[in-house]
Every structure is written in structure tokens, then in C-alpha cells.
N, C-alpha and C positions, 0 to 999 in steps of 0.2 A: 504494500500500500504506500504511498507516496504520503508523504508526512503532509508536504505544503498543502495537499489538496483537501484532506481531511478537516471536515467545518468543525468537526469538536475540537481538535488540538486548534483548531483556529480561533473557537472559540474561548477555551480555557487561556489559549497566550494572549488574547485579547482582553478581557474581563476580567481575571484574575490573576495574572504573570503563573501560572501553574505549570505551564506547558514547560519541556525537558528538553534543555541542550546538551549541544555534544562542545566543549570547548577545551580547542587543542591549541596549547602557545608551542613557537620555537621556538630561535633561536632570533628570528627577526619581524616574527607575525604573531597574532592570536585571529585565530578563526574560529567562527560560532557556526554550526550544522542543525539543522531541527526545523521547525519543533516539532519533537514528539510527544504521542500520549503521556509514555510511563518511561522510566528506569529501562527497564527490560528492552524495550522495542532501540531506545538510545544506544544500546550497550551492543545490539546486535547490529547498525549498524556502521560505530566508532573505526571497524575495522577496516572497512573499505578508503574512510577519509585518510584513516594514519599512513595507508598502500600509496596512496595515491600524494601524499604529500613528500614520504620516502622517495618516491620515486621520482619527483621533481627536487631532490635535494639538502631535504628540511633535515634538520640535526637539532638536537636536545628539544625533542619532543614529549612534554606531558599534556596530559587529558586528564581533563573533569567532567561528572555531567550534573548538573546545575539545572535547578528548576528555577527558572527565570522568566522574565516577559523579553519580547524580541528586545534585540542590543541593536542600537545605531546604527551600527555598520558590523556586518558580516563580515568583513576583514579589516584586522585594524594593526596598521604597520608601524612596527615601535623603531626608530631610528635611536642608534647607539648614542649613548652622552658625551661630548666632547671634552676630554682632559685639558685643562691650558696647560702649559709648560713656561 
């Protein structure tokens, strides 16, 4: 089932922030996946996002899954702090 399309998860991320992300940072992004119903349905499928971002390169990747209302922006690019010297 297509998470986006489903009007209960649409409903519950709307009305009540309830609705279940998948949020994966790395090394220079944080991406948010969903939303889904439950726990369960996120968890089953984290795995396909973590392949697919391996495979473009991403390094020190963790994952949460966060019941939350939709985030701003589905990718959000963290640019490194600059030292002065």
C-alpha cells in the first residue's frame, strides 16, 4: 500500500501529528520517509530507503522512526561549521 495515498495516515498526520516516520541522518542530510500508519509498517519499509541511500554514497547513517506531523522539508541539508583559524 502506498503510504502517501492512504487518507487515514493522511488523516492522522494531519489532525493529530500521529502519523510514523522513517528518519534517516548522515553524514551531510537528514531525510524524513512516510507517513505511515504504525511502527510496524515504518520499520518494514526503512530498508529499502537505507539501500538506496548506500548506494548513492551516504556514510554514518542512523535511523529513527518518530511519530510526528509532516516536517518542512523532506530533505534537509546540514552544511558543515566552519573553523576560523
Amino acid at each position: 500500500m502506498d503510504p502517501v495515498g492512504n487518507p487515514l495516515v493522511w488523516l492522522l498526520d494531519r489532525l493529530r501529528g500521529l502519523a510514523v516516520w522513517v528518519e534517516i541522518t548522515t553524514d551531510d542530510c537528514t531525510y524524513y520517509y512516510g507517513p505511515f500508519a504504525s511502527e510496524k509498517e515504518a520499520e518494514a519499509h526503512k530498508g529499502r530507503y537505507i539501500a538506496d541511500l548506500k548506494a548513492e554514497g551516504a556514510e554514518k547513517i542512523e535511523v529513527q522512526i518518530k511519530k510526528m506531523r509532516q516536517p518542512q522539508s523532506l530533505t534537509v541539508v546540514c552544511t558543515p561549521s566552519r573553523v576560523r583559524s
